[in-house]
N, C-alpha and C positions, 0 to 999 in steps of 0.2 A: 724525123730522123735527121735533118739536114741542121737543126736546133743544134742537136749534140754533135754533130760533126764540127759545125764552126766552134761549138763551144770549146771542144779539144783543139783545133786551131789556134784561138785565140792564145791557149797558154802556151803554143809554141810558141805564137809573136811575144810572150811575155819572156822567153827566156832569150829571145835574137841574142843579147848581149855576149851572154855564155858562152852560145853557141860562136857568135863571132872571134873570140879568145880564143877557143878548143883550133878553131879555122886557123889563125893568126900563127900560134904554137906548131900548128902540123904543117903550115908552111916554111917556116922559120927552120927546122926541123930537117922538110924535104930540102931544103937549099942549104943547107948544110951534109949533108950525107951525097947531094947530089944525085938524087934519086924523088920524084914528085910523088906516087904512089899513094905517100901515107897525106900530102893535103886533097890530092884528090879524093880518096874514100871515107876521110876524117867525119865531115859534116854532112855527108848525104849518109853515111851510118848512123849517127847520134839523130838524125831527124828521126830514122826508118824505125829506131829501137825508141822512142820518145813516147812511143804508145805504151811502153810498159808505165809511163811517168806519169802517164793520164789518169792511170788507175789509182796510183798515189795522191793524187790530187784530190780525187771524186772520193777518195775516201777520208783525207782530211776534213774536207768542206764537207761531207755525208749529204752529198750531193744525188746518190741513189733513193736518200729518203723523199727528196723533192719529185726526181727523174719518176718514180714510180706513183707520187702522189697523181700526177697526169696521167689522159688519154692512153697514153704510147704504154705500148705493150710492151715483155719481156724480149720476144722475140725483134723487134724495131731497133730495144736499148743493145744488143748484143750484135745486130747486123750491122747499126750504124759503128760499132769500133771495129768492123770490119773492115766496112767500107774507108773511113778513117784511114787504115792501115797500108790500103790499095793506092788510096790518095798519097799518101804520103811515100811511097811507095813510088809514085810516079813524079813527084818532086822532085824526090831525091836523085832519081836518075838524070833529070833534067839539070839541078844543079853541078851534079858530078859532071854531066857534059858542059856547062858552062866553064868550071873551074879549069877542064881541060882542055878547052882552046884557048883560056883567058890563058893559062900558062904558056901553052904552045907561042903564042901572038907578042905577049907580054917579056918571057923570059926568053924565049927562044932555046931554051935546052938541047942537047943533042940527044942522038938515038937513047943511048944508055941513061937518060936523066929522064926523059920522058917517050910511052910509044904506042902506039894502037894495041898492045897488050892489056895496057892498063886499063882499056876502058872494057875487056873482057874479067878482067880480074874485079872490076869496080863492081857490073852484072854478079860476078859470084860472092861478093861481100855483102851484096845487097838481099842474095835468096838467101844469104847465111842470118843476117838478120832478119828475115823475114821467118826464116824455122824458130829463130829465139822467140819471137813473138807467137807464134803457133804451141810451143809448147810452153808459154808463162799462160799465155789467156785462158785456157780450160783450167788451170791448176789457181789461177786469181779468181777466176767465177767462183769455184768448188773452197775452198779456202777463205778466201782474201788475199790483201798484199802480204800481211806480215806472215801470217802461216804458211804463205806458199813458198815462201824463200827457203823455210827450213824443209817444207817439201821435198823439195825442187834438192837442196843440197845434200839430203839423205838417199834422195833417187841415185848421184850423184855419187856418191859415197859407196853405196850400194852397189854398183856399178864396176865403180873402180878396184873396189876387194874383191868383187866375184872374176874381177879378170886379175889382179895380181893373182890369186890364189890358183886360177888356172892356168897360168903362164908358169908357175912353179909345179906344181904337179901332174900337167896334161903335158906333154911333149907330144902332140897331136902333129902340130903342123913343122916341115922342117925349113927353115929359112934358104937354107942354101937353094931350094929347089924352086922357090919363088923370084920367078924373071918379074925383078922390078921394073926395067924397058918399058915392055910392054902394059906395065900398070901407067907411069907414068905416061904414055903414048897417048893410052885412051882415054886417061883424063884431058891431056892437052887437046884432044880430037874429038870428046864425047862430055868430057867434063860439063859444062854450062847447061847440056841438053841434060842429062841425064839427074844432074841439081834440080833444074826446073820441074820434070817431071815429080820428083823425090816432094819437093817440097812443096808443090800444090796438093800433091796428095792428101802431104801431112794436114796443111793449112785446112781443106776439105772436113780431113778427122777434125780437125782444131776446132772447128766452126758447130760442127755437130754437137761434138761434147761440152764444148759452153753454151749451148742451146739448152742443152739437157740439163747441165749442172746449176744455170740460172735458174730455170722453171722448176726447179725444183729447192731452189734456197729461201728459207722464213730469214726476214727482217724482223 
């Protein structure tokens, strides 16, 4: 497993360049708005979401035809882009934490340009990428890349007209009686706990069902 770990490494170090452009842009960006926010979570999100890119990749190169021709089992090939995921994962946090002292030291910002907020906002950018990955990988196993987008955009679609249509004929719920306050409140106070909880969950299912969807897919 540790084979195909580095081996999806490797083509992060192959895109550094990119990614340092995307970095460059979202700073240039936050110092112009006067607000850091978007170079902090820029490139520790494009690492975290880069697993979906991997998959693109192994399926260019039909790299599962080799991956499978070895030892290594289904179960191995589908743990290791897990594990991948975890790693990268804890990168990215680590890089966000650099970029925001590098700022801090560097530019010296005041409150309002940069603040210990952000590094709870980064935390929640980062489970939010981390659910994008939990719900592509069992739908990439089960599919592929290129099916699973139209998948994925029909879920999507699906989704969004079963709630327009319900928003126009259900008057279920009545807004005025909804004290946003306290939604608000509990996100600022429970928010990050109750993400985490949400999306190991998912990730858990995630893990499952690309277990199940690989061991069961003919090449």
């Amino acid at each position: 497993m540790r084979g195909l770990i580095i081996k999806d490494l490797l083509f992060i170090k192959s895109t550094w360049k990119n990614l340092i452009v995307m970095f460059i842009g979202s700073l240039l960006i936050s110092i112009a708005l006067g607000n850091y926010l978007l170079a902090i979570c820029v490139l520790p999100v494009m690492l975290l979401t880069s697993g979906i890119s991997t998959f693109q990749t192994d399926e260019f190169y039909n790299t599962e035809a080799y991956t499978l021709a070895t030892p290594l089992s289904r179960f191995k090939i589908v743990t290791s882009k897990y594990l991948f995921t975890l790693l990268m994962m804890a990168i990215a946090i680590y890089i966000g934490l650099i970029i925001y002292y590098a700022i801090v030291i560097i530019i010296h910002p005041g409150f309002n340009g940069i603040n210990t907020d952000m590094l709870k906002q980064l935390l929640m950018f980062e489970l939010a990428s981390l659910l994008i990955n939990a719900i592509f990988y069992p739908v990439i196993y089960k599919y592929g890349c290129e099916k699973s987008r139209f998948v994925l955009m029909s879920i999507v679609m699906l989704l969004l007209g079963v709630g327009s249509i319900a928003s126009v004929y259900i008057n279920v719920i009545n807004v005025g009686e909804i004290d946003f306050t306290k939604i608000v409140t509990f996100i600022e106070n429970y928010g990050l706990i109750a993400l985490t909880i949400f999306v190991s969950i998912v990730s858990v299912i995630s893990y499952g069902l690309s277990l199940l969807f690989y061991r069961h897919k003919d090449y």
